[in-house]
Every structure is written in structure tokens, then in C-alpha cells.
C-alpha positions as CSV (number, residue, x, y, z in Angstrom):
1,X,0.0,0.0,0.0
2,X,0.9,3.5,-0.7
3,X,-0.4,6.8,0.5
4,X,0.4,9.3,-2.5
5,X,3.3,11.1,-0.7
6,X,5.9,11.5,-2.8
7,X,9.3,10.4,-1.4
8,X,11.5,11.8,-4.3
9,X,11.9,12.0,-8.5
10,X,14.6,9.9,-10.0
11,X,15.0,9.9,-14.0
12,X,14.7,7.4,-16.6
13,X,18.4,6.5,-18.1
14,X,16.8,3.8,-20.4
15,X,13.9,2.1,-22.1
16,X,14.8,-1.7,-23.9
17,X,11.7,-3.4,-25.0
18,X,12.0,-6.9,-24.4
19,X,9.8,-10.2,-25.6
20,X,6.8,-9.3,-23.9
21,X,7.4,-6.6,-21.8
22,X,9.8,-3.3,-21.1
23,X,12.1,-3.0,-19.0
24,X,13.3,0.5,-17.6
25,X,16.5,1.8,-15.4
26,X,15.5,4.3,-13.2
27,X,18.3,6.7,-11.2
28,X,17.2,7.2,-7.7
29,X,20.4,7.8,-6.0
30,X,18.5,8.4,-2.4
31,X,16.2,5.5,-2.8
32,X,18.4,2.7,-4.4
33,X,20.3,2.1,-0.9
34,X,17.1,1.1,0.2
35,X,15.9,-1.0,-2.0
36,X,16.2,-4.9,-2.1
37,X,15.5,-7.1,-5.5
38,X,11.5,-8.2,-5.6
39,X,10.6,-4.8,-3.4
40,X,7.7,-3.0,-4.8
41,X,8.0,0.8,-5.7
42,X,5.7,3.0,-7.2
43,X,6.9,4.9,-10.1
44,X,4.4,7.3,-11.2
45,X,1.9,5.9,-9.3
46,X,2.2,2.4,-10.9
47,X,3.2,-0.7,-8.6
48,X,6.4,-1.9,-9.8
49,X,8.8,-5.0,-8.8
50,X,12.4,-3.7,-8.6
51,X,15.2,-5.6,-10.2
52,X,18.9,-5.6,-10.6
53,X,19.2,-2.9,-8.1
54,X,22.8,-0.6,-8.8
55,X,24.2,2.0,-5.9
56,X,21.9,4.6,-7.2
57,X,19.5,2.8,-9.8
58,X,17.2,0.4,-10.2
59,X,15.4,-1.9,-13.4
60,X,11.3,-2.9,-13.2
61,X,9.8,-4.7,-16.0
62,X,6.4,-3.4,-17.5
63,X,4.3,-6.0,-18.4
64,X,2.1,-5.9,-21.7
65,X,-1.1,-4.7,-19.4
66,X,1.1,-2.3,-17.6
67,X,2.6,-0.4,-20.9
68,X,-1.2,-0.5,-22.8
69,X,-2.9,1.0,-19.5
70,X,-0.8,3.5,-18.0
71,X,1.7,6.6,-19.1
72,X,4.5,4.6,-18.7
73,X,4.6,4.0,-22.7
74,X,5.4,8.3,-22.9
75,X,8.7,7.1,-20.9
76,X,12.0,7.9,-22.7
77,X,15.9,8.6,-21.4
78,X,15.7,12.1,-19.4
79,X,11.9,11.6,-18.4
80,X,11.3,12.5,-15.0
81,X,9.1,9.3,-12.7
82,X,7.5,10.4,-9.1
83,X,8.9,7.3,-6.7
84,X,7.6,6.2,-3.1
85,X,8.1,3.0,-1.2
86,X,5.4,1.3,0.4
87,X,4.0,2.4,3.7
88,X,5.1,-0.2,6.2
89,X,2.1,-1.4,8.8
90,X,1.4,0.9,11.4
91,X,2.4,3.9,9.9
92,X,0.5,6.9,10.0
93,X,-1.6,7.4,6.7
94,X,-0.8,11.1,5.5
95,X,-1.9,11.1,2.1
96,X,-4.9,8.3,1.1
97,X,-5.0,5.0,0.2
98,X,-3.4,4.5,-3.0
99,X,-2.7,1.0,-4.4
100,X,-0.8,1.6,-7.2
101,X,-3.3,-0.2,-9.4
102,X,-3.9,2.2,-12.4
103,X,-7.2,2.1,-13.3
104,X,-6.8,4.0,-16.5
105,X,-5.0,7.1,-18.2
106,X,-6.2,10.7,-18.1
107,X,-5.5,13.7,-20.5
108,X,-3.5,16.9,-19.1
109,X,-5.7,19.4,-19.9
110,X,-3.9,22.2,-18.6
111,X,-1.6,23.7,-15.3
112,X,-0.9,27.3,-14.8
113,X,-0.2,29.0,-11.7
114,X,-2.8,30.6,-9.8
115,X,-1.1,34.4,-9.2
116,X,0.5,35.2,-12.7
117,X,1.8,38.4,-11.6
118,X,4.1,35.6,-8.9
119,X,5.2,33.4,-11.5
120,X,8.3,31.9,-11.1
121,X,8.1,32.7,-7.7
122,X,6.3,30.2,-5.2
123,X,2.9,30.1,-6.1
124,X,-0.6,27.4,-6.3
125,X,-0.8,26.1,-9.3
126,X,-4.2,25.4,-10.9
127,X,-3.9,21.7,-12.5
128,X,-7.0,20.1,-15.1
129,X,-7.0,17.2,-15.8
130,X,-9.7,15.0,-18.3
131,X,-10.1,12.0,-16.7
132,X,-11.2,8.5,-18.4
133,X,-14.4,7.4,-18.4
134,X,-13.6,4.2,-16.2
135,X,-13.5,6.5,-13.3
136,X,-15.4,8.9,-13.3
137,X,-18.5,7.7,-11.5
138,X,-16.1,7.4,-8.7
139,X,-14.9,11.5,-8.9
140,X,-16.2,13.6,-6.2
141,X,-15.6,17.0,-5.1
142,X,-13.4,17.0,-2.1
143,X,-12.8,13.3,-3.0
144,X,-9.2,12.2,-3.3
145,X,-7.6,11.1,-6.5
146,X,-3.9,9.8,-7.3
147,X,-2.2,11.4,-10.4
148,X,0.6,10.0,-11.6
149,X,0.7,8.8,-8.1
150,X,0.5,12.2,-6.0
151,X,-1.9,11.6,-4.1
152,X,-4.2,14.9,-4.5
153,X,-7.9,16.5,-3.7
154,X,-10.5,17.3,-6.3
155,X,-11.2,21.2,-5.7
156,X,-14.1,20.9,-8.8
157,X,-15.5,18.1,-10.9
158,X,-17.8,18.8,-14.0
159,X,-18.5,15.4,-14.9
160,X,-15.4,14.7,-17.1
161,X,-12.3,17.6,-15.7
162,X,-11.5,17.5,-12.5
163,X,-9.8,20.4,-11.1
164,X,-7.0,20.4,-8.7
165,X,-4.9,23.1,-7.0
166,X,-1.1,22.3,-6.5
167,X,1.0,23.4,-4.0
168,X,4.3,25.1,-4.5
169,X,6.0,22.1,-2.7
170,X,4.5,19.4,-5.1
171,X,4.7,21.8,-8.1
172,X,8.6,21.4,-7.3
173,X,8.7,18.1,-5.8
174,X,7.1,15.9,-8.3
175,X,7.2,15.2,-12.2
176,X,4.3,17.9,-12.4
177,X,6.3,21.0,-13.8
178,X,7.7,18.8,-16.3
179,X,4.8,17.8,-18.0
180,X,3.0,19.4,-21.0
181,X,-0.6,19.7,-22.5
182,X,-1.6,16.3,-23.9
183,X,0.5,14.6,-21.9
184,X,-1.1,11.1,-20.7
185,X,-1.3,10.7,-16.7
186,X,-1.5,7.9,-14.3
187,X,-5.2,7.9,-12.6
188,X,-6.9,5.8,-9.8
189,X,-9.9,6.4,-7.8
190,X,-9.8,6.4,-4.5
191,X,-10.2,2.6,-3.5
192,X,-12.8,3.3,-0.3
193,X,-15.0,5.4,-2.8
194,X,-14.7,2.9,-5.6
195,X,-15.9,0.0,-2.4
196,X,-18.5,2.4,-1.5
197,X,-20.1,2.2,-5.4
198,X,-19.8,-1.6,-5.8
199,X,-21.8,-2.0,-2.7
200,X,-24.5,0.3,-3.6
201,X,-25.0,-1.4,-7.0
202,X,-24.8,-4.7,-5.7
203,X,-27.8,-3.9,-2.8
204,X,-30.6,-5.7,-3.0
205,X,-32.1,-3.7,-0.6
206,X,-35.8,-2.3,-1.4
207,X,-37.0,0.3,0.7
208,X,-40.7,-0.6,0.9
209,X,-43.9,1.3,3.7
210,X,-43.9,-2.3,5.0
211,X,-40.2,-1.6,6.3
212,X,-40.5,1.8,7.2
213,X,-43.9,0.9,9.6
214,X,-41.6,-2.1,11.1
215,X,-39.1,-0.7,11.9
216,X,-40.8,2.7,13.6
217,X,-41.3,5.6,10.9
């Protein structure tokens, strides 16, 4: 499990496609001394197994699913990845529950910072984002969402954007101010809302006048 807090960037060094699948070497010199082979790490929000782990780097294979349903396939030498290691039991959950399960690829829509007349200097940033049809019955204002596995809070939802405002801190800390227009993102819903939906369509529950006069209304 991961909660969306983003422990540090490293960079992609390179991108062999293999029989079946992709393999990628990551540089994350402050992460890689931590790391053991068969660890799980989230790179852009998407649950990876690390491999042939270096002093400072790392390898992951992306299987075929992997590559057709995230923004992993946009990956090229220099690219910029979002990383965070697992939250170990008993931890306190700062961000939200974030599996690292993409359920499908959104559309950068557009970021811009919030006080022009600030810009460069630290200012919100006002992030849209389309998001795929597979989730959005489970977008709700206020809700949480993961993107490209920050985890973040929807501040408006029309029914296909959702809106978000970005701190300077994550602005700066994440692969967020290197990203362009068009550019394909990592989304999942947030797991307890996506729960919260199954069971609602899976009641069989009929509210009936027998069952309100039985039970006192």
C-alpha cells in the first residue's frame, strides 16, 4: 500500500523493450540504498517490482497490461518518474490509500499557476485534468484522486475535468512541472469510494412502507 506522498523524483536512463514486456533503469540515488531485488516501488503511481538494483539505480519490467494501460509508454531517457516505497504497517496514513493499481490514463488538460503576476516565484498552481471514463462515476468534489501517483484533492468536478490546486512544494517536488498539455497521466480512484459504489449497486435492498412501519417511521 501507498499513501500518495511523494518520497523523491529519479529519472529514466533507459527504455529496452524486451519479448513481452519493457524493461526500464531508473536513477534514484537516495532510494536505491534502500531497495532490495523483488521490493515494490511505485513509479508514477504504478506498482512496480524492482530488479537488478545498482548504488543509485534500479530496473522494473512493465508487463504488456502495464505499458497499454498507463503513461509509462510516454517514458524515454531524461523523463522524470514520481517514486515512493510502500508504507510499512502501522504507519501513519498522510496522504490516502493509493494502491498503485492504475485504473486508467487521463488527458492533461492544462496547469498554470494561480497568481501570474508571482510566477516563477512560489505560487498554487491550478492543474486540469480529463479524466477516463472508467473513473469517473467514482470523482467527487473534495474526494481524493492519485495522479501520476501524488496523491491529491478534487477542488471541482464537471462530470469529465477534475480540477485540482497544487501546491508550490508538489509543483517542485514531483514530475508535475515537467509535463506538457496532452500529456497522458496515471489515474486511480480512490479505493474506499470505488468500495462504496460496488456495494451500492450490488444492494438488494428495497426500501418498501412495509419496512419503514416495522421498523418505527
Amino acid at each position: 500500500m501507498f499513501t500518495g506522498l511523494i518520497e523523491a523524483t529519479g529519472t529514466i536512463l533507459s527504455v529496452e523493450d524486451r519479448s513481452g514486456t519493457r524493461r526500464i533503469a531508473v536513477s534514484a540515488p537516495t532510494l536505491a540504498p534502500k531497495l532490495h531485488t523483488g521490493d515494490s516501488i511505485a513509479v508514477s503511481g504504478v506498482c512496480l517490482t524492482v530488479l537488478d538494483i545498482g548504488s543509485a539505480s534500479f530496473h522494473a519490467d512493465l508487463a504488456a497490461e502495464t505499458v497499454a494501460r498507463t503513461s509509462l509508454t510516454r517514458l524515454a531517457p531524461g523523463s522524470l518518474v514520481n517514486l515512493e516505497l510502500p508504507t510499512p504497517a502501522g504507519n501513519p496514513l498522510g496522504g490516502h490509500i493509493v494502491q498503485g493499481h492504475v485504473d486508467g490514463t487521463g488527458t492533461l488538460v492544462s496547469i498554470a499557476p494561480v497568481n501570474t503576476a508571482a510566477a516563477p516565484v512560489q505560487t498554487d498552481w491550478w492543474l486540469q485534468v480529463e479524466v477516463p471514463e472508467i473513473t469517473r462515476p467514482f470523482m467527487v468534489e473534495k474526494g481524493s484522486i492519485a495522479i501520476e501517483g501524488i496523491s491529491l484533492t478534487i477542488a471541482r468536478w464537471d462530470g469529465k475535468t477534475a480540477t485540482i490546486a497544487v501546491i508550490p512544494h508538489t509543483w517542485a517536488a514531483t514530475n508535475l512541472h515537467t509535463l506538457q498539455p496532452g500529456a497522458p497521466l496515471n489515474i486511480e480512484a480512490d479505493v474506499l469510494i470505488k468500495l462504496a459504489v460496488q456495494r451500492t449497486q450490488e444492494s438488494t435492498f428495497d426500501l418498501t412502507v412495509d419496512y419503514l412501519v416495522a421498523n418505527g417511521f
